[in-house]
C-alpha positions in Angstrom: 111.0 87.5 82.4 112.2 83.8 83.2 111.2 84.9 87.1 108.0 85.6 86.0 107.8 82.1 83.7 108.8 80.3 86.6 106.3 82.3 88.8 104.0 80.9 86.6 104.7 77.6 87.0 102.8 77.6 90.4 99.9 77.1 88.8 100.6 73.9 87.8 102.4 73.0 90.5 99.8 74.6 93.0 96.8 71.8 91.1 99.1 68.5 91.3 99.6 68.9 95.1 95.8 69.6 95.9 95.3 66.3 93.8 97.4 64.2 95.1 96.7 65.7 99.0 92.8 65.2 98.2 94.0 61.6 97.0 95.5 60.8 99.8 94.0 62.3 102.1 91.0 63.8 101.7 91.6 67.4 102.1 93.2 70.6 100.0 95.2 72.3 103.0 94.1 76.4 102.8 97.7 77.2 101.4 97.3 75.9 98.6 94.2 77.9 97.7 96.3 80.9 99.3 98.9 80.5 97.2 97.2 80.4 94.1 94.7 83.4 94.6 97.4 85.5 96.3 100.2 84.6 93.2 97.5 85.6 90.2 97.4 89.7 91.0 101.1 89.7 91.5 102.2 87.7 88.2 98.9 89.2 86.2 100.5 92.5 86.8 104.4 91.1 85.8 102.8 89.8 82.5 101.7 93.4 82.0 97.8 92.3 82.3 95.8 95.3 82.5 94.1 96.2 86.0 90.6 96.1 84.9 91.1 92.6 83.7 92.5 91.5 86.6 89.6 93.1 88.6 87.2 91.4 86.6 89.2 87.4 87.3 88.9 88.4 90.8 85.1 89.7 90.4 85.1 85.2 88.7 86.9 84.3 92.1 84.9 85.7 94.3 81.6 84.9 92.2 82.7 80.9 92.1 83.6 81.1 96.1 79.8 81.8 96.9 78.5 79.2 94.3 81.3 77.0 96.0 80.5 77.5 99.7 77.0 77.1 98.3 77.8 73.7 97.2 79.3 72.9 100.1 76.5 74.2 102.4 74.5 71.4 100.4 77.1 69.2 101.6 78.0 68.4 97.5 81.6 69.6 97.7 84.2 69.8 100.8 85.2 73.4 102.3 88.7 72.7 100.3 87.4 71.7 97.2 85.2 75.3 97.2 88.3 77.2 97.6 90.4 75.4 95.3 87.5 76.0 92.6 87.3 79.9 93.5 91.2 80.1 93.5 91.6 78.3 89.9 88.9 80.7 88.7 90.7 83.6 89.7 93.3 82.3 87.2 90.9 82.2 83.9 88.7 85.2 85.0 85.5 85.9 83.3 86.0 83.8 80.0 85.6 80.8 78.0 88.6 78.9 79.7 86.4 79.9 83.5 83.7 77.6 81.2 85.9 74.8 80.1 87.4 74.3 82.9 84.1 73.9 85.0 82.2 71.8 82.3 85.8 69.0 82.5 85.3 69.6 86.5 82.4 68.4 85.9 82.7 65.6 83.6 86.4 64.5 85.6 84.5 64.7 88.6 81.4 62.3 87.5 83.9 59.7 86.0 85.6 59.8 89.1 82.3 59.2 91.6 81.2 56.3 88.9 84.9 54.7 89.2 84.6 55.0 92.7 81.2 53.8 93.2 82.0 50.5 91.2 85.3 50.1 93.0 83.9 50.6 96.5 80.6 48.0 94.8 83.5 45.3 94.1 86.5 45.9 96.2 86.4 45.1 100.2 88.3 48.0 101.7 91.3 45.7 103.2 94.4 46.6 101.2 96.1 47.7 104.1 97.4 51.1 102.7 95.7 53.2 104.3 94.0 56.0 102.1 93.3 53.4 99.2 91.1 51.7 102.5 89.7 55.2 102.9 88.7 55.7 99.3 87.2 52.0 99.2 84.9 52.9 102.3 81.5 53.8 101.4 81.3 56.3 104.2 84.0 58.4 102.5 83.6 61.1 100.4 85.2 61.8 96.8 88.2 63.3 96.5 86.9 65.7 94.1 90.3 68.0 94.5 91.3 64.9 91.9 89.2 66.4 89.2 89.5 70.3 89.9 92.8 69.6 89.7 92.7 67.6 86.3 90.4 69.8 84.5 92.4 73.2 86.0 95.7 71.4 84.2 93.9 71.2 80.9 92.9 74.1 80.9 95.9 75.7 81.4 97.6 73.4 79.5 95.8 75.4 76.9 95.5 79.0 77.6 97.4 82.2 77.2 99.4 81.4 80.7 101.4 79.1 78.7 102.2 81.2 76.1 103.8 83.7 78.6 106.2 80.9 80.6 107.5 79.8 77.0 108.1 83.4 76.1 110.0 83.8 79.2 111.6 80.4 79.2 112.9 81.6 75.3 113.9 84.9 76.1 116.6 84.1 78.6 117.8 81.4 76.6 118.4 83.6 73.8 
């Protein structure tokens, strides 16, 4: 069981590093996407998740990948932030954590294009570091990985996931 808690912890691990590397600079590298959708089945299964429900979180993967190439046909998201969203929703499936977590995507995301927006309104783009110049620029995009990654966190922060690393953790301590 602690494999399987520390299998886990990709999650996590998998949402700071497509934050930061959006952050910095402005893309989620496929892998991490990958990773995350190709991890869920495997560690679903470990935690003794039954296959019909893990049929049904990859029916809310592939349902959020059309709505998130969608978006990014409108030119509203990058091609990284749609799999990142599509990945994450594999993890939460079809229920009210797949909600939560896209209603604080939403919400982190706004705050972050308003924060932005007044930055890029009062700060000249000549710090010399190079992707604080880049987010400065009003030709740049948002680094919206910044709040798929935040509200994917939360989320997990507070869901059933979290539950199963600490039972794993505890039962090979004990």
């Amino acid at each position: 069981m602690m494999i399987v808690s520390l299998g886990l912890l990709v999650f996590p691990f998998a949402m700071i590093y497509a934050a930061l590397s959006d952050l910095v600079s402005m893309t989620i590298a496929n892998r991490v996407s990958a990773v995350l959708a190709l991890s869920f089945p495997l560690l679903a299964w470990l935690t003794g998740m039954p296959a019909g429900e893990i049929g049904m979180h990859l029916v809310a993967g592939v349902a959020c990948l059309s709505f998130g190439f969608a978006a990014f046909a409108a030119g509203w998201i990058g091609g990284g932030d749609a799999k990142l969203f599509a990945a994450t929703a594999v993890w939460f499936g079809l229920t009210p954590a797949l909600f939560s977590y896209v209603m604080l995507a939403s919400v982190f995301g706004a705050v972050l294009t308003i924060l932005l927006l007044l930055s890029r309104s009062q700060i000249a783009p000549a710090t010399g570091i190079g992707f604080v110049d880049r987010l400065l620029s009003a030709e740049t995009g948002v680094p919206y990985g910044i709040a798929l990654g935040g509200a994917g966190l939360f989320v997990f922060s507070q869901s059933a996931w979290v539950d199963k690393i600490a039972a794993g953790l505890l039962g090979a301590s004990m």
